[in-house]
C-alpha positions in Angstrom: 23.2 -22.8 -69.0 20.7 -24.4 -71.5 22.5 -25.8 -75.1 19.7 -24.4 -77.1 21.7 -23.2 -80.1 25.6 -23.3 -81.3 27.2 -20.7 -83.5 28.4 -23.4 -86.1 24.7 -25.0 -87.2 23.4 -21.0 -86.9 23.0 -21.0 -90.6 21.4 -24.2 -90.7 18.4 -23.6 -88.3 17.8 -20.3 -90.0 17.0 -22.4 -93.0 15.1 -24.9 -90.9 12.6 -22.0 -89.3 12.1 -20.6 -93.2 10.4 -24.3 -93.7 8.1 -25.1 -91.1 7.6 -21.9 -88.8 4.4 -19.8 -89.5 4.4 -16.1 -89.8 2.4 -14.2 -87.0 -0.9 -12.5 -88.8 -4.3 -11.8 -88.1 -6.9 -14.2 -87.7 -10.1 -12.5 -86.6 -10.5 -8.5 -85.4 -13.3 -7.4 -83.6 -15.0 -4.1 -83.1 -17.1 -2.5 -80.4 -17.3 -2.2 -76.8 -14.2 -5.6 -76.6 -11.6 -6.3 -74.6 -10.2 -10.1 -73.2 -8.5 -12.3 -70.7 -6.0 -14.7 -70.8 -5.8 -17.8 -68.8 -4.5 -20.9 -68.5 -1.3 -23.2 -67.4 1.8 -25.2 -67.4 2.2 -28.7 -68.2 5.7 -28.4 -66.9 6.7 -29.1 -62.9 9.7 -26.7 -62.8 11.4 -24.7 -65.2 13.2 -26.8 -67.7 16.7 -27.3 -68.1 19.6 -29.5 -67.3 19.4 -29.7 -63.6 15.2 -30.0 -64.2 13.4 -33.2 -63.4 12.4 -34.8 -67.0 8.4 -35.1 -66.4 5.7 -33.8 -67.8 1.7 -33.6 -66.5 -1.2 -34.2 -68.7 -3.6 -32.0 -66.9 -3.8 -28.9 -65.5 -6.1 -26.1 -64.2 -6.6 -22.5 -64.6 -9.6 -20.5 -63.0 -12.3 -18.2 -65.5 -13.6 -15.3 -63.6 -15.5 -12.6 -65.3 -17.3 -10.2 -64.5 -21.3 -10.0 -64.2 -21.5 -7.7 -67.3 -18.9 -8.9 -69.2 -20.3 -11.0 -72.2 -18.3 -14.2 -73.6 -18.0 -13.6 -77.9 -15.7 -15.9 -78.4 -12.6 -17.7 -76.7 -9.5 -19.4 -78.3 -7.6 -22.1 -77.2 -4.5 -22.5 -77.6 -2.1 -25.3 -76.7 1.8 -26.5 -77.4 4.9 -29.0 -76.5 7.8 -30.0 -77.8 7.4 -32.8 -80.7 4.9 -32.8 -83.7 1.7 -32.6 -81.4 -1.1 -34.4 -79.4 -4.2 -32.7 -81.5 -6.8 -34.4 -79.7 -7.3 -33.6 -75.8 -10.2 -32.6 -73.2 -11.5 -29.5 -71.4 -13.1 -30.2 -68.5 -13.7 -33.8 -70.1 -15.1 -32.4 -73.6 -13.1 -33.8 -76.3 -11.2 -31.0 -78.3 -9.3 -31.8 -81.6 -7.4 -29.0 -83.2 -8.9 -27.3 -86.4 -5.5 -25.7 -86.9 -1.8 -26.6 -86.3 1.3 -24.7 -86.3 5.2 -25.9 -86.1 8.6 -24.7 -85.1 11.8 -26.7 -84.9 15.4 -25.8 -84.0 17.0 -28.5 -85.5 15.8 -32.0 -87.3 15.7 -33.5 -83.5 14.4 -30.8 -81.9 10.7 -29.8 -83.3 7.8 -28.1 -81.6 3.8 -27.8 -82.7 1.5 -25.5 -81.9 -2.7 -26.1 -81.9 -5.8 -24.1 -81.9 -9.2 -24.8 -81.1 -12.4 -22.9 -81.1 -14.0 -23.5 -77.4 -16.2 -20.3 -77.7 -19.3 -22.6 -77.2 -17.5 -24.5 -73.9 -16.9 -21.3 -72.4 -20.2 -20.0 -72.4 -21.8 -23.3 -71.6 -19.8 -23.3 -68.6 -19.3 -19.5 -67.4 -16.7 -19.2 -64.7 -14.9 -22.2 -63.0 -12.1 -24.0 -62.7 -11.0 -25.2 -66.7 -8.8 -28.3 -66.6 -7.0 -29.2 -69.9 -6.0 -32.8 -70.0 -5.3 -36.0 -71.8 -2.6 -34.2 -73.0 0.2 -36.9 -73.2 3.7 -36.0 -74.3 5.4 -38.2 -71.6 6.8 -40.6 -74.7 8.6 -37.6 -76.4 9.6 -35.7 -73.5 12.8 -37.6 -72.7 14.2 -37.1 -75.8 14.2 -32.9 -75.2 15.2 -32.8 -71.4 19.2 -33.0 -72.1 19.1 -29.8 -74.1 16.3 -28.4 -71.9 13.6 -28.2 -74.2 11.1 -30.0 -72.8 8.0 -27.8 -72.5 4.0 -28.3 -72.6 1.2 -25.5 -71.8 -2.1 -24.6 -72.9 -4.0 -20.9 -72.8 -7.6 -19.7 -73.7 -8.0 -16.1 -75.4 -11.7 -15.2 -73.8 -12.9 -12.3 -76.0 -15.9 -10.4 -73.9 -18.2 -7.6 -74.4 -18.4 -4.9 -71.8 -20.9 -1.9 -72.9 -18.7 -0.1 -70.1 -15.6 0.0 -72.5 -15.2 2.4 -75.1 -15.2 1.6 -78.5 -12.4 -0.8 -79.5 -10.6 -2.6 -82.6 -9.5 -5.8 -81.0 -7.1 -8.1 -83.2 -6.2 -11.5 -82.8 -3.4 -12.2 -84.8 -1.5 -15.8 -84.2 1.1 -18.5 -85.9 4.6 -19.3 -84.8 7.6 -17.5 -85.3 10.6 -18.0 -82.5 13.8 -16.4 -82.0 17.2 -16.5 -81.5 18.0 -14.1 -82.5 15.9 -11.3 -83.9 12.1 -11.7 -84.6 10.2 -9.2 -86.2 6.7 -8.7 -86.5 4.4 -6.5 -88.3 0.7 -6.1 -87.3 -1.1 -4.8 -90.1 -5.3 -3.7 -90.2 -4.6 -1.4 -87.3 -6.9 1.8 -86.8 -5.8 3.9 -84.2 -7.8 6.9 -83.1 -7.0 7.4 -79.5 -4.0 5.9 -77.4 -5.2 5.8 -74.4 -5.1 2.7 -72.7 -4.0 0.9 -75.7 -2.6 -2.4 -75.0 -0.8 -5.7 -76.4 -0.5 -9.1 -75.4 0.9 -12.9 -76.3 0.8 -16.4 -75.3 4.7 -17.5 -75.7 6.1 -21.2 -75.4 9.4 -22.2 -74.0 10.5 -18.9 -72.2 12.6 -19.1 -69.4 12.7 -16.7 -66.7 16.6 -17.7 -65.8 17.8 -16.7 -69.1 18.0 -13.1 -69.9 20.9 -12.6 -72.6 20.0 -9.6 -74.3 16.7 -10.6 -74.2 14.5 -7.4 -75.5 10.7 -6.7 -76.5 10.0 -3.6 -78.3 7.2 -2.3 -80.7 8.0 0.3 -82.7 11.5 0.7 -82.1 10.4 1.2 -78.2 11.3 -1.2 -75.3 8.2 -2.2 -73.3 8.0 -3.6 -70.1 5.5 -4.8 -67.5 8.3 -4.6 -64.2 8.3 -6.3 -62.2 6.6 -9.1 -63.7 7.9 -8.6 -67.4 11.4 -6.6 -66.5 13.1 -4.8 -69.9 15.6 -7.4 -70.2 13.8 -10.9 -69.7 10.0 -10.2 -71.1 9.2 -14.1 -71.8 9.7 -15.6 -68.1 7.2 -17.9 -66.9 4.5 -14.9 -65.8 0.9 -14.5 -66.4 0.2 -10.6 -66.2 -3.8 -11.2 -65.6 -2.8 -13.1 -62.6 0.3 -12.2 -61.7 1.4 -15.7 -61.5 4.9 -16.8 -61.8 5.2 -20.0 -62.0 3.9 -20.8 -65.5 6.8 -22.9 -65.9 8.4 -22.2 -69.9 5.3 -20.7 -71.0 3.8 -16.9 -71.0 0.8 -15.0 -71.0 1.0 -11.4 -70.7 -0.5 -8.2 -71.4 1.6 -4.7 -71.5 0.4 -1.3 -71.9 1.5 0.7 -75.0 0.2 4.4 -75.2 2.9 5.4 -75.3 4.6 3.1 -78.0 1.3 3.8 -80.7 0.2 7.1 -82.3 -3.5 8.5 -83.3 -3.4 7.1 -87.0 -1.5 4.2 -86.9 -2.4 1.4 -89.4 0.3 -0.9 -88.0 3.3 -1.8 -85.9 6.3 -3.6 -85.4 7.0 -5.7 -82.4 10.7 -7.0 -82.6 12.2 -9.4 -80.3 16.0 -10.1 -79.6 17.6 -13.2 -77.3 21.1 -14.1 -77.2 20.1 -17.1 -75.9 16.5 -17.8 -74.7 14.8 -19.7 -77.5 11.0 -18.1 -77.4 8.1 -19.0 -79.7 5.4 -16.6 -80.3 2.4 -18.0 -81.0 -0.6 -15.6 -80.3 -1.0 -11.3 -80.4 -4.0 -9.2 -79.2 -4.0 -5.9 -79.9 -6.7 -3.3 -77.8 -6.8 -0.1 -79.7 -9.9 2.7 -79.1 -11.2 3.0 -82.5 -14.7 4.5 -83.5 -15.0 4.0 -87.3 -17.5 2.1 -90.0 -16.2 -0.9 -91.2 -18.2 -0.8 -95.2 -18.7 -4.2 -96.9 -20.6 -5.4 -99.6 -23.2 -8.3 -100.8 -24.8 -9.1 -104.1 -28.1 -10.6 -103.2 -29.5 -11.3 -106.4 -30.2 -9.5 -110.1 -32.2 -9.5 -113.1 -31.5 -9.7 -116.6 -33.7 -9.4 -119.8 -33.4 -12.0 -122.8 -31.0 -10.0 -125.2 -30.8 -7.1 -123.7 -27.1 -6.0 -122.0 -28.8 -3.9 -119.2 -28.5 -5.7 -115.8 -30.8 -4.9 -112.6 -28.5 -5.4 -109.8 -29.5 -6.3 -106.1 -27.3 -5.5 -103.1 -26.9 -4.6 -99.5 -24.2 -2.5 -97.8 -22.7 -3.7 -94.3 -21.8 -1.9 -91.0 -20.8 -5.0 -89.3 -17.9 -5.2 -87.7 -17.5 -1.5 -86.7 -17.1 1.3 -84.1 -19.4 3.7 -85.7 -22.1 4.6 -88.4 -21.1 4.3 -92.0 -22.5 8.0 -93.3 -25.2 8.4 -96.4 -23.2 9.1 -99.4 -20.6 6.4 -99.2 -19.6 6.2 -102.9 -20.3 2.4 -104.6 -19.2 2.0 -108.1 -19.5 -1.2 -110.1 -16.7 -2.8 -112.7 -16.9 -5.2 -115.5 -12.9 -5.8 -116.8 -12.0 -3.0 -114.5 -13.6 -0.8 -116.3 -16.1 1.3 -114.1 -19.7 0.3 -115.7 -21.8 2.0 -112.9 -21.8 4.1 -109.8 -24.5 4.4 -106.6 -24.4 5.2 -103.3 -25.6 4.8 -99.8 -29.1 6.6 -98.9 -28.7 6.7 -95.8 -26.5 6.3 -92.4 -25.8 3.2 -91.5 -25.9 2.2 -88.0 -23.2 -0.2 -86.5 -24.5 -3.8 -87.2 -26.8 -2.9 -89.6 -27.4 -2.5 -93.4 -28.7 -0.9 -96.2 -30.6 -2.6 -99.3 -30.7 -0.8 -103.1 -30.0 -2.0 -106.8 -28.3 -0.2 -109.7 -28.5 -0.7 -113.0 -25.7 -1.7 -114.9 -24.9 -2.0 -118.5 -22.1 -3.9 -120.0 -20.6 -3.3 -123.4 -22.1 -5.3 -126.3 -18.9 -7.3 -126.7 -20.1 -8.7 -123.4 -20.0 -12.9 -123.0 -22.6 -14.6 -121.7 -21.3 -15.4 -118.2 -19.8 -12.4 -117.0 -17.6 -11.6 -113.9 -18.3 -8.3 -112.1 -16.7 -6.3 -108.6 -18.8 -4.5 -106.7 -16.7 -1.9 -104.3 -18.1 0.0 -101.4 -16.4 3.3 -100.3 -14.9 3.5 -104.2 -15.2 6.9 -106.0 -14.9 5.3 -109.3 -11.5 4.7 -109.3 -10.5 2.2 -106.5 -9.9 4.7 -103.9 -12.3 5.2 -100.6 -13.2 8.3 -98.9 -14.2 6.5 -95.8 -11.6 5.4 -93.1 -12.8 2.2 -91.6 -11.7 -0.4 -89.0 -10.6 -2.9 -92.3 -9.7 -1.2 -95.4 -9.2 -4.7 -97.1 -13.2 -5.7 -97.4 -14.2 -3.7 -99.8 -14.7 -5.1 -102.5 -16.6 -8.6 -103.5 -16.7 -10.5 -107.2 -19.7 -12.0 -108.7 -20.8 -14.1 -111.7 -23.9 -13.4 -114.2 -25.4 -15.1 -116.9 -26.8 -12.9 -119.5 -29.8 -14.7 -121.5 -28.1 -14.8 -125.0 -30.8 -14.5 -128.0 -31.1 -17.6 -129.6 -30.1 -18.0 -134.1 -33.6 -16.8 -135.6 -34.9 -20.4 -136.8 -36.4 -20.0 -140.3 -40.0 -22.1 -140.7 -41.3 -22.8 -143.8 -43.8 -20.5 -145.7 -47.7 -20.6 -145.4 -49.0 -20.0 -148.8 -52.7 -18.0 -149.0 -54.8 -17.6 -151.9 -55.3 -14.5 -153.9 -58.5 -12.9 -153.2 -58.1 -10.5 -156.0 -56.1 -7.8 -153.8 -53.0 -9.6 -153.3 -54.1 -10.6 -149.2 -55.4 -13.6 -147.6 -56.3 -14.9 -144.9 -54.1 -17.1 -142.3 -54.0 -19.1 -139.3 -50.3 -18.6 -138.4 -50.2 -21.8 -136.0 -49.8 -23.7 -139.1 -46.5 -22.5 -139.2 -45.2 -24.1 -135.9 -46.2 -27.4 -137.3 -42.8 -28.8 -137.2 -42.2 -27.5 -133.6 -43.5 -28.6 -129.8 -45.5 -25.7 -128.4 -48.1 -24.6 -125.4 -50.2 -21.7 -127.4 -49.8 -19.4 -124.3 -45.9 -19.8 -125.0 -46.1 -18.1 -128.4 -46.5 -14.5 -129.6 -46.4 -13.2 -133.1 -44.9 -10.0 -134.6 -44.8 -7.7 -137.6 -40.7 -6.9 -137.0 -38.0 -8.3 -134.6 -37.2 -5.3 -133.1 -41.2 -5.7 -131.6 -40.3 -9.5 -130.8 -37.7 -8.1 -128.9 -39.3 -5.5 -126.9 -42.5 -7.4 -126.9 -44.4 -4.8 -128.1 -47.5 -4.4 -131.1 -48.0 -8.3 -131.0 -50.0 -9.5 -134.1 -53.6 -9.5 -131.8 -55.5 -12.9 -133.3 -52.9 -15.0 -135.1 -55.3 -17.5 -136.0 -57.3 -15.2 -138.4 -54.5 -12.8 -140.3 -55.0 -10.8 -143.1 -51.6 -9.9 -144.8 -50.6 -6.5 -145.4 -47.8 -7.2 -148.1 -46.9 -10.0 -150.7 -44.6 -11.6 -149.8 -44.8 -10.8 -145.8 -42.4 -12.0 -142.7 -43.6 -13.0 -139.4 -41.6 -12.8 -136.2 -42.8 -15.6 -133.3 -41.6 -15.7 -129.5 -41.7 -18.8 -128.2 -41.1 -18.5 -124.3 -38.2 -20.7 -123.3 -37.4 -19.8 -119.4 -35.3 -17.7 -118.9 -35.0 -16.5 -122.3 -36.7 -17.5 -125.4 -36.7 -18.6 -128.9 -37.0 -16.8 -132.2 -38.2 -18.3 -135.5 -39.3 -16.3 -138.5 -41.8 -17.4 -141.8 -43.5 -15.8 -144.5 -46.7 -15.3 -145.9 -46.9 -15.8 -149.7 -49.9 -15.4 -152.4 -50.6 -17.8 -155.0 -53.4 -18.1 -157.2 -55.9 -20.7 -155.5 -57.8 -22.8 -157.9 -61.4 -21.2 -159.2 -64.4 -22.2 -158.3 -66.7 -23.7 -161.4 -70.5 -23.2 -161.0 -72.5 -26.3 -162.6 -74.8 -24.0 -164.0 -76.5 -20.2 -164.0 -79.9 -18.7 -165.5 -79.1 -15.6 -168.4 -82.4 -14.4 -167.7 -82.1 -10.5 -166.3 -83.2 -11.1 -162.8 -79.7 -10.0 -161.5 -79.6 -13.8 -159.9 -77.1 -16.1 -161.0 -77.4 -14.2 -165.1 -74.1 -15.0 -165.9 -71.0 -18.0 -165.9 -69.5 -17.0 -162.6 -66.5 -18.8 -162.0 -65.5 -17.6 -158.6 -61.5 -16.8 -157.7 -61.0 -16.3 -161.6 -61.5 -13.1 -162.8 -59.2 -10.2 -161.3 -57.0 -13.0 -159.9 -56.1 -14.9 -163.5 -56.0 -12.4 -165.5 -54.9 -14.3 -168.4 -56.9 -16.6 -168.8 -59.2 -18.0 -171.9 -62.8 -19.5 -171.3 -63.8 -21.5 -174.4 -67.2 -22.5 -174.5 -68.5 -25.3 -177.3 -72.3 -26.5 -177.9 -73.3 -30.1 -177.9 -71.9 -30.7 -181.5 -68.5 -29.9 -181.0 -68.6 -26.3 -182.2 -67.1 -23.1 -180.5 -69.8 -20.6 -179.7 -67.7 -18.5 -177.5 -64.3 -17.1 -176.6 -63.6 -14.9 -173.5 -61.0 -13.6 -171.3 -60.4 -11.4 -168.0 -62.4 -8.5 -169.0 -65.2 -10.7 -171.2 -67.4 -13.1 -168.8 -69.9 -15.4 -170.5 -73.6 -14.2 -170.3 -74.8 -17.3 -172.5 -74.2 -15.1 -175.3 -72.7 -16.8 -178.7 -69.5 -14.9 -179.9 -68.2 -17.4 -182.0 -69.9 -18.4 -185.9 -71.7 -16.8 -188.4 -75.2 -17.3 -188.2 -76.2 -17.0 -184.1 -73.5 -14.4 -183.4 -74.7 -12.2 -180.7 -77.9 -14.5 -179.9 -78.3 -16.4 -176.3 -78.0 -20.0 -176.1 -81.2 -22.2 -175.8 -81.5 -24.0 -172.3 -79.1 -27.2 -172.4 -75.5 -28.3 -171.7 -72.3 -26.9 -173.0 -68.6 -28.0 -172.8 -66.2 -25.3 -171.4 -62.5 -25.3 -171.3 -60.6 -22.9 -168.9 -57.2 -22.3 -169.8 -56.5 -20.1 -166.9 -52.8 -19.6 -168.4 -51.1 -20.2 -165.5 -47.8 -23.0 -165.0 -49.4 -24.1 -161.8 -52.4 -25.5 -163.2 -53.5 -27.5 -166.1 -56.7 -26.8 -168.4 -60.3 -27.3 -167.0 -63.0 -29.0 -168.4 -66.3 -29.6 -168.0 -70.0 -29.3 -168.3 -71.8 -25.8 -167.8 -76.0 -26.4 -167.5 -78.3 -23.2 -168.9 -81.8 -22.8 -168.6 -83.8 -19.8 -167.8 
């Protein structure tokens, strides 16, 4: 009788299995026209135990044979001994190195590992044949389990195939490493089931022993399932490979059981629960084969587009039907959330065949309190409130979170003013470049406006900035300068000051309509107050005018030539045009006739 557990350190390897064992859940699920085979061997030469020779191989063969039209998808090795592990050994001489690892111990002496490997590329390289494992060297930790008959080594592969025979099935791989005495439970979760019928379950299991039965018991759902006479009722974990029928795979199992009668139509889960009295047994792989025909709805952002400023995003996605068992109908309900708060809703146009997808985009606007960078769900088969409509083959893939960047409008950046001259109606003329002076530009980068709600919808651009004509005193300009991917926003105005008058050097008060009077150009109508004081060659004042009196060469000033027109020569002016900008002019005015 194997010493594989007293009452007195019960308590304590209870605790120890809470540290370092690894609960049983799924690791990949497939859905279609799947089922699989198990193979694979002992390291062991006889069944372990105290009367057991203490030796172990390091190679050892199983045979692959498939069928013609059954297609490899993928295939899962699986291997395990006593101590902490040899994670690096060869099938059929191709190195393997584990890319996961899983432990078990029943005391601080006695510890087991677990390793998995990915050989789906090995296996359809090399079809069916003979598939030895080896370099797998345990022989310097053996010795130190063979008194308490724990000494154990074995290796599997899970081949997952493709069979367009088969009817549509959900096939999970669930794996880790839970062990019992005494009671193990187990709960398979993302189970669909539609139709019974042929259902089935299996597991590779380490360090069973087909001489030890002590209220050993294997039931799912509260049901006791069997495989007699290979896997009797009361010793389920003993040595046997049900694809083969072997029996000789010494402290190691791989079997399969039939349970359609131990699952319902509409199951989502089950139980498997194991009992030994004695028999310590380390689970370390389930499959489940379940007919299921439903859609399996998933969902990708591909990209989106946002406008500078603007809150309204143009969102770009694609609906999946991968991994299902039938179409995903038109009409499945997607609805979009922005601090689960529903922001948007869409919906599939069309069915969607299995392995196939759909593209569309929505539009989506956040709230105006919206950040820049923004985090956003996007769930398919959601009415709006979290809940689907669809049943699928994975009800957990729903749903996916992405980031976006909304293109922030820029602080308005002020610009000094360009001043124009009055022209007498309060407008001028203006090259509006001057304005970005101070600022690095490219002149296809920059668009003026009249308002910065038209800078924003880039609408009613001013058409030739360089020649403007103002349509108010003072007046603001909007510019958009393009920035990828936004832009940036600066503002001036247009003012009106008095420009300085033009002086002629001299005009002809003669009545031919040409040149008959002293036209000082941007004066009159634009200085308004001004005084033009006009003095002869001897110093005197012959004439005074203003805004509404220009000088004709007529003398208003004295006593005896008052209202007479000067003789041809030079006079002095001086044109006070009243204004705090400028300072008096003076200067020489010729007449002749």
């Amino acid at each position: 009788m194997k010493n594989k557990l007293h009452i007195l350190y019960f308590v304590f390897i209870c605790a120890t299995l809470q540290l370092v064992a690894q609960d049983i859940s799924l690791y990949q699920q497939f859905n279609g026209r799947f089922d699989y085979v198990a193979i694979g061997n002992t390291m062991n030469t006889a069944e372990n135990g105290l009367t057991a020779p203490c030796s172990i191989l390091t190679s050892s063969t199983a045979n692959l044979n498939l069928n013609s039209d059954q297609n490899i998808v993928a295939a899962y090795l699986y291997w395990a001994g006593s101590g902490t592990g040899d994670l690096t050994i060869s099938l059929n001489d191709i190195e393997v190195t584990a890319e996961r690892t899983f432990s078990d111990a029943l005391d601080v002496d006695r510890v087991f590992f677990a390793a998995f490997a990915d050989v789906t590329t090995i296996i359809n390289e090399l079809g069916n044949t003979n598939y030895t494992l080896s370099n797998f060297d345990l022989t310097d930790v053996i010795s130190t389990y063979c008194p308490t008959g724990t000494n154990f080594a074995g290796w599997a592969i899970t081949i997952i195939y493709e069979d367009l025979s088969l009817p549509l099935n959900q096939l999970n791989v669930y794996d880790g490493l839970q062990s019992v005495p005494t009671f193990l439970s187990i709960t398979l979760d993302n189970l669909n089931v539609l139709d019974n019928e042929n259902a089935k379950i299996g597991f590779i299991a380490w360090e069973g022993d087909s001489g030890i039965s002590v209220n050993e018991q294997l039931t799912i759902n509260g049901s006791v399932i069997s495989n007699f006479p290979l896997n009797p009722a009361n010793n389920a974990f003993n040595g046997t490979n049900s694809f083969t029928g072997a029996t000789d795979l010494y402290n190691m199992d791989i079997d399969v059981y039939n349970i359609q009668n131990n699952i319902n139509i509409g199951d989502t889960s089950a139980t498997i629960s194991l009992t030994s009295g004695q028999d310590f047994v380390m689970i370390n792989n389930v499959i489940t084969v379940l007919n299921s025909q439903l859609p399996d709805a998933t969902i990708t952002t591909e990209d989106y587009i946002v406008n500078c400023g603007d809150n309204t995003i143009e969102l770009f996605y694609t609906v999946h039907n991968t991994n299902s068992t039938a179409i995903l109908t038109a009409n499945t309900p997607i609805s979009f959330y922005y601090n689960n708060v529903l922001i948007g809703q869409s919906e599939t146009q069309n069915d969607i065949a299995i392995n196939d997808h759909e593209n569309n985009s929505v539009l989506l606007t956040l709230p105006n309190d919206a950040t820049a960078n923004v985090s956003l769900i996007a769930s398919v088969d959601d009415s709006g409130n979290m809940t689907g409509v669809v049943t699928e083959t994975n009800e957990n893939n729903n749903i996916t979170t992405f980031e976006i960047e909304l293109l922030i409008i820029p602080e308005t950046t002020l610009l000094p003013t360009i001043l124009g001259c009055n022209e007498g109606f309060e407008t001028s003329s203006y090259n509006l470049y001057e304005a970005l002076e101070s600022i690095e530009y490219d002149v296809e980068d920059v668009t003026f406006f009249n308002s910065l709600e038209d800078l924003e919808t880039n609408s009613h651009a001013i058409l030739i900035p360089s020649d403007y004509t103002n349509t108010s005193n003072p007046e603001t300009v909007f510019v958009r300068l393009a920035s990828p991917p936004c832009y940036e926003v600066f503002q001036f105005n247009l003012a009106i000051e008095n420009c300085p008058p033009h002086i002629p050097q001299g005009f002809s008060p003669n009545n031919d309509t040409k040149n008959d009077w002293f036209n000082i150009q941007g004066l009159y109508d634009i200085f308004t107050e001004h005084e033009l004081q006009i003095y002869n060659r001897y110093g005197n004042l012959i004439y005074k005018g203003n805004n509404s009196k220009p000088w004709y060469g007529i003398i208003n000033r004295g006593l005896n030539n008052k209202g007479k027109t000067v003789p041809v020569g030079t006079y002095y002016y001086i044109l006070n045009l009243n204004d705090p900008n400028y300072t008096p002019f003076m200067g020489w005015v010729y007449v002749n006739y």
